[in-house]
N, C-alpha and C positions, 0 to 999 in steps of 0.2 A: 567292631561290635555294633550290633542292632541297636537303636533306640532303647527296645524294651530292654533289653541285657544293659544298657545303659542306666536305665532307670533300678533294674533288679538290684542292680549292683549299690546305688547309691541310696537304696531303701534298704539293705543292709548295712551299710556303713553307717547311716543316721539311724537306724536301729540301735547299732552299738556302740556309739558317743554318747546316745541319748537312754545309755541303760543304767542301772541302778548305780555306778560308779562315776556318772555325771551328775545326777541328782544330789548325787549325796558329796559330792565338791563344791555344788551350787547353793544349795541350799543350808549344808551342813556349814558354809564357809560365813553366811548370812547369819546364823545363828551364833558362831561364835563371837563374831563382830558385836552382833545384835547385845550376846553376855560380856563380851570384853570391855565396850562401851558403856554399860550400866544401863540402858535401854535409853542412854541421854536423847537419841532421834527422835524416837518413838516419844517421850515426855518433850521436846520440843518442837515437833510437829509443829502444833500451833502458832510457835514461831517464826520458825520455817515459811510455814504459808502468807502467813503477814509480811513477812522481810523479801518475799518474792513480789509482791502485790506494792508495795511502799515505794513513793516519790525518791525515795534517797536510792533505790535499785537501779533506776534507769541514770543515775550520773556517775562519773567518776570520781573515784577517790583510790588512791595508789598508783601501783605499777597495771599495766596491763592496756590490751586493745581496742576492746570494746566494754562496754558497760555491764555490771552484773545480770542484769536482766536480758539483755540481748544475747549476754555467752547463752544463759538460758533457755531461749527462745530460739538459738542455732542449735543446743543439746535437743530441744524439745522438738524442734526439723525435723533430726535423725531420729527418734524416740516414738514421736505421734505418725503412724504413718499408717501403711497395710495392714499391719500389724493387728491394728486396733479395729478394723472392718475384717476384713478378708483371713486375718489370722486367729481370730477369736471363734468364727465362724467354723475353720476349719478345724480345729478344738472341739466345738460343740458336735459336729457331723462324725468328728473318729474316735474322742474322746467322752461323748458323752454330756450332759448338763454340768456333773462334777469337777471337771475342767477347770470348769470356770472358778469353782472355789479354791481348785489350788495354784489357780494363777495369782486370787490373794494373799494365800498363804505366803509361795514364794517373795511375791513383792514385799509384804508388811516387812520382811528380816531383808532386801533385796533393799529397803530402803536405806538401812545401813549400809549396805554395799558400797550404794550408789554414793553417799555421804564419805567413806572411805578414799575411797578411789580418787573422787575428784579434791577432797580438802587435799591430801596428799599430792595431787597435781600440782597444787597452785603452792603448797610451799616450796617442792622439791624443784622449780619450774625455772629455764635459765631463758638467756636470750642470744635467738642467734643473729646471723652478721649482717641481717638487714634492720635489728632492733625489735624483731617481732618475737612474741614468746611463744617458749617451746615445752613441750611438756603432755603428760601423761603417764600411763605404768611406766614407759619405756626409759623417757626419764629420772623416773620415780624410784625403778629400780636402779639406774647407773649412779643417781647421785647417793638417794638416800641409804641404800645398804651396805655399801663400803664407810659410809657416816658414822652408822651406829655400830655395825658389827666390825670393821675394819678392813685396812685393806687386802686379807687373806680371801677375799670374797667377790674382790673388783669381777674375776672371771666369772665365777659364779651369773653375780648380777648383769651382767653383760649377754650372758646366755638367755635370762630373763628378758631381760629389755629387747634384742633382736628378735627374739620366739615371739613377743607379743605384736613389737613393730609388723613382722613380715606377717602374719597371721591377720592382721587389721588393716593391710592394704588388700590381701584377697577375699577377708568379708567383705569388705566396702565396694566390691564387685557383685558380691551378692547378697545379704540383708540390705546395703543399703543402695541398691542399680536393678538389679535382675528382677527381686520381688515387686518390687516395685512398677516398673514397667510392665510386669507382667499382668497383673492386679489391675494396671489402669485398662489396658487392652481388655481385656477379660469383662471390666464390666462395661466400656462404650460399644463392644460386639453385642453383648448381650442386649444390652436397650435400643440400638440403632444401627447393628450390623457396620460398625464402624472398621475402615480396612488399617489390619495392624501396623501394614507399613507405613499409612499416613499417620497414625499414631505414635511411630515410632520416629517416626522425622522429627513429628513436633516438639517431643519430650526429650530428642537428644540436644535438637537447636538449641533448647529453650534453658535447658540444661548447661549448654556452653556459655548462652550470651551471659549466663551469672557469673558461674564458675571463675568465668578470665579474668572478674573482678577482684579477686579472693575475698577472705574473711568479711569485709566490711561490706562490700555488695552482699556477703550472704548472709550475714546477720539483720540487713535493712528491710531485704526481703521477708526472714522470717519473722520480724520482728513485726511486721504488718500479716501475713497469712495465717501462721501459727495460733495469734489469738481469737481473728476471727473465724478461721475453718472449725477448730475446737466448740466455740460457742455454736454457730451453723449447725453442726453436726450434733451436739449435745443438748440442744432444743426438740432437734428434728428425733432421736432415739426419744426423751422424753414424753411426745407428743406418742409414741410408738407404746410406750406403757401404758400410759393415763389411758389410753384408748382398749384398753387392754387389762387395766388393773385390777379386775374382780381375778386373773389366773395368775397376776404374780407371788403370790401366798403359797398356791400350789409349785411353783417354777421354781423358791427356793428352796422348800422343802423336799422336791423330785433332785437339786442340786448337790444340798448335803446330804440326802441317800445316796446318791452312785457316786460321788466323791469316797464314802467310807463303805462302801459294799464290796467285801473282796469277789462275792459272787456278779456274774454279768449280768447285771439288771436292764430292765428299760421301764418303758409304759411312762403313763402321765404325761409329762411337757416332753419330753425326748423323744416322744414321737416311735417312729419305728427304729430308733437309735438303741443296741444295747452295748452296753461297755461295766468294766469293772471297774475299781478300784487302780490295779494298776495303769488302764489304760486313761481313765481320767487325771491322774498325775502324771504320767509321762508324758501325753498331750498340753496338761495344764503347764506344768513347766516350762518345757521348752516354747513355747508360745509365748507365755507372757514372758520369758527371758528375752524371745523374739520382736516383742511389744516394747518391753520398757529398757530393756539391756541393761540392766541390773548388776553385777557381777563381771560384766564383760570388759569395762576398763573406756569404752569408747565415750563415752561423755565425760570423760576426766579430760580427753585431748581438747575439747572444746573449753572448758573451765578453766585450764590453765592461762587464760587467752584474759581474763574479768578483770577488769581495774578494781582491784579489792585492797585493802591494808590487812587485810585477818583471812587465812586459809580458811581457820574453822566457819566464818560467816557464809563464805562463799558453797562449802562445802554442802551449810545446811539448804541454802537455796538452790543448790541443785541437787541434791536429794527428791526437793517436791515434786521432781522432773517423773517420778516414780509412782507418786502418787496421783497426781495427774492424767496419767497414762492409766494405770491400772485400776485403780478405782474411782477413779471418773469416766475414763472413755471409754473402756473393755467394759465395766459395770454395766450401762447403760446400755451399749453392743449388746451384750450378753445377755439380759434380760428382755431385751424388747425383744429379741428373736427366739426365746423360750413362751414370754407370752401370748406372741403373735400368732403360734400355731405353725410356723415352718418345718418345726424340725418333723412334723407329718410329711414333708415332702423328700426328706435327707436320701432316704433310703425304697428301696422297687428290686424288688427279688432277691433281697441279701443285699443289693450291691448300691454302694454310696455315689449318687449320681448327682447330688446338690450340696457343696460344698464352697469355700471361700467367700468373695465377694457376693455368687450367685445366690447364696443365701441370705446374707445381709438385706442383698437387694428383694428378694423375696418377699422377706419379713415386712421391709418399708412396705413394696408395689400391694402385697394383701389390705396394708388398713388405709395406705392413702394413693393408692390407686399408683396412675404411670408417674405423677409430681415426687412421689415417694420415692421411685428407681431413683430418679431424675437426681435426686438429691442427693442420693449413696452415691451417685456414681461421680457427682462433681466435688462431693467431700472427699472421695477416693483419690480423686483427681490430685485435691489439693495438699491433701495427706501425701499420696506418694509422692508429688512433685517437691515437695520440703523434706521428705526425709532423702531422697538422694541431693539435695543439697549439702544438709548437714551433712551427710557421709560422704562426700565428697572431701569436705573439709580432715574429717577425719584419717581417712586414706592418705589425705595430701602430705598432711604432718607425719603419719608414722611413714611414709615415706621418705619426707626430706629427713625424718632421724635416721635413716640407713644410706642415703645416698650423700647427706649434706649438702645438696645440688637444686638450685631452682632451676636449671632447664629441667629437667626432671619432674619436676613437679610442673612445670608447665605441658610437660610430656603428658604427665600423668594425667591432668584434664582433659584435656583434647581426647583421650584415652577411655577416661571415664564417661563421658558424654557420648562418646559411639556405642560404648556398653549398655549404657540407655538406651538406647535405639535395638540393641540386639535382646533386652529383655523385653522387650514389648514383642517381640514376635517367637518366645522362647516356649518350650512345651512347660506346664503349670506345675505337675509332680518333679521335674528334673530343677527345676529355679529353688523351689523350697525345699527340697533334701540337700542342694548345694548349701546353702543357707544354713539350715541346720545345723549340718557338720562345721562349717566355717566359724559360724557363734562358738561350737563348743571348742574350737581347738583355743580360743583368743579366754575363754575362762580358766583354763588350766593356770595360765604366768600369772594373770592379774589376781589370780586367787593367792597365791606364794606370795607376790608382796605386797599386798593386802595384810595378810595375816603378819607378816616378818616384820612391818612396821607401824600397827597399828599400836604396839608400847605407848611411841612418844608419844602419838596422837592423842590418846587420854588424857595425858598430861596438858596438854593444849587444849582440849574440850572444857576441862575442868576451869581452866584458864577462866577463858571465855564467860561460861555463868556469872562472874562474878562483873563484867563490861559490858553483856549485850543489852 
């Protein structure tokens, strides 16, 4: 097959993972959580973000590897990445301004997801034969459903746990290696004609010398880049508004019209961009599922790892891993590049020729000249460089839960890290419809026991109110 039948092929397939039957598993699965839970997330939010920010996060108390805040800060790796540049961007260029508002949608019920998934890690969560902890859906499902429902079920949940396992070792090839690398490449070509393959060297090396560390090299790291790349990067979009802010008034209001227009609008901040309704949520969606990974089960693998005494504690503080992402760093993405007057450039005779990073970077280089590219590109840099870290990690464990083998996993690095180097020189539509499809197959398990054990968990939330 040709490239392009390559590509046709696979813009089919993420057409149809990502059609009304994805949505509504994704979304639909968030809201139940969202009602089952009694909206406790959402009402302690402001907890949440104080308990992630508090002196008592960064130390240990319990079982577990690294510290609450550093599991954190490795979930938020994998979490803060392209996603939030390059993937909002692309949202905005085929989806529209509207996009963007239902990337918040999705997130605000996404945040229970997220809250879900990982409390559930960290109770359900064992240790294996070198003392380090293991855990995730995969776990989640082997131990905890034979628990409550019994063991006429063990097969059952077993079928769960390996579907998610194997499913999260070949995302972790592409959400969290391929997009990535390719995202960096893409925008150092763009501002300095930079050659992909020296690019690709760099970010596989670089990628190794952590890796062979595990866990605790990669949490040290992120636990320094994560906060500063975020801040960097969250000054530099605000500086992109304020500079800008007599058209943000117009940008939200052009936002929540092509969010609920089932006609294909455009005009105003969208530039020569027009989209509907549906294309604004199917874009919005998948994107910000792509951004914050919500639903998808993969920052539960990391969570399970928190020197914590209380699931539910841990749970809420990586929940804000959601909020973080989505309405702080897509927010801000999202708006300084409606303000800035880009999305005039999205589009030239019908056809979408400024899209991803390239228009992030746009946005910046129009108000603050080349220091602006400069900026996107090294926040790009440091985004994708941490989020194939965390995924990294992620991959490694649902793999030793299938193999129970550290050569293996030591395999599997070495592995990973050349895959870095192969997405820095990969075509830009083939990396992100792999990706795509790859997120949605890994929502399907983590959705079922999510739901199948979210019972007790209430009971354990309720707990809690009355201790934290």
């Amino acid at each position: 097959m040709s490239e392009a039948q390559i590509l046709a092929t696979l813009e089919a397939i993420d057409g149809f993972v990502w059609g009304p039957v994805m949505l509504t598993i994704l979304v639909g699965t968030g809201i139940y959580l969202t009602l089952r839970t009694k909206f406790l997330c959402w009402r302690n939010l402001p907890f949440a973000v104080s308990s992630t920010l508090s002196k008592e996060a960064r130390q240990s108390k319990g079982e577990g590897d690294v510290s609450p805040f550093a599991c954190l800060c490795t979930a938020l790796a994998a979490t803060i990445g392209t996603g939030n540049i390059a993937g909002v961007a692309n949202a905005l260029a085929t989806g529209g301004p509207g996009a963007l508002v239902w990337m918040w949608i999705s997130a605000a019920f996404g945040i229970t997801s997220k809250f879900t998934e990982c409390a559930l890690a960290v109770k359900y969560r064992i240790k294996n034969d070198r003392g380090e902890m293991l855990g995730g859906p995969m776990i989640t499902a082997e131990v905890g459903i034979p628990a409550l429902y019994g063991e006429s079920y063990k097969g059952f949940a077993k079928v769960l746990a390996w579907s998610f396992a194997l499913f999260a070792v070949f995302a972790s090839f592409g959400i969290g290696n391929l997009t990535q690398g390719n995202s960096i490449t893409e925008a150092f070509q763009n501002l300095c004609g930079a050659n992909m393959y020296v690019v690709g060297a760099i970010v596989g090396g670089l990628t190794l010398a952590i890796v062979l560390g595990g866990l605790k090299s990669i949490s040290k790291v992120s636990s320094v880049i994560v906060p500063l790349m975020a801040i960097f990067y969250f000054v530099g979009a605000v500086i992109i508004i304020l500079a800008h802010i007599g058209q943000v008034p117009q940008a939200i209001c052009d936002m929540f019209r092509m969010a609920f227009s089932p006609e294909a609008v455009g005009g105003g901040v969208a530039g020569s961009v027009t989209a509907s309704m549906v294309d604004a949520m199917t874009k919005g969606v998948a994107r910000g599922c792509f951004s914050n990974e919500a639903g998808m089960g993969s920052a539960a693998i990391t969570a399970a790892a928190a020197t914590t005494d209380n699931h539910v504690r841990q749970g809420y503080i990586n929940s804000t891993g959601t909020f973080w992402d989505t309405f702080v760093v897509c927010s801000v993405t999202g708006i300084a590049i409606l303000s800035s007057g880009a999305m005039d450039k999205v589009m030239v005779d019908g056809k979408v020729v400024l899209k991803g990073a390239s228009l992030t970077i746009e946005a910046f280089r129009s108000t603050l000249g080349a220091g602006g590219a400069w900026l996107v590109a090294i926040a790009l840099a440091l985004f994708a460089y941490s989020t194939i870290l965390g995924w990294e990690y992620h991959g490694e464990k649902a793999l030793e839960y299938i193999t129970r083998s550290h050569t293996a996993t030591m395999a599997y690095r070495i592995l990973f890290s050349i895959t870095a180097f192969v997405g820095c020189i990969s075509a830009f539509e083939i990396a992100w419809d792999i990706s795509d499809i790859l997120n949605a197959l890994m929502v399907i398990p983590n959705a079922i026991i999510m739901i199948m054990l979210v019972g007790p968990l209430v009971k354990d939330m309720e707990d809690f109110e009355n201790i934290k």
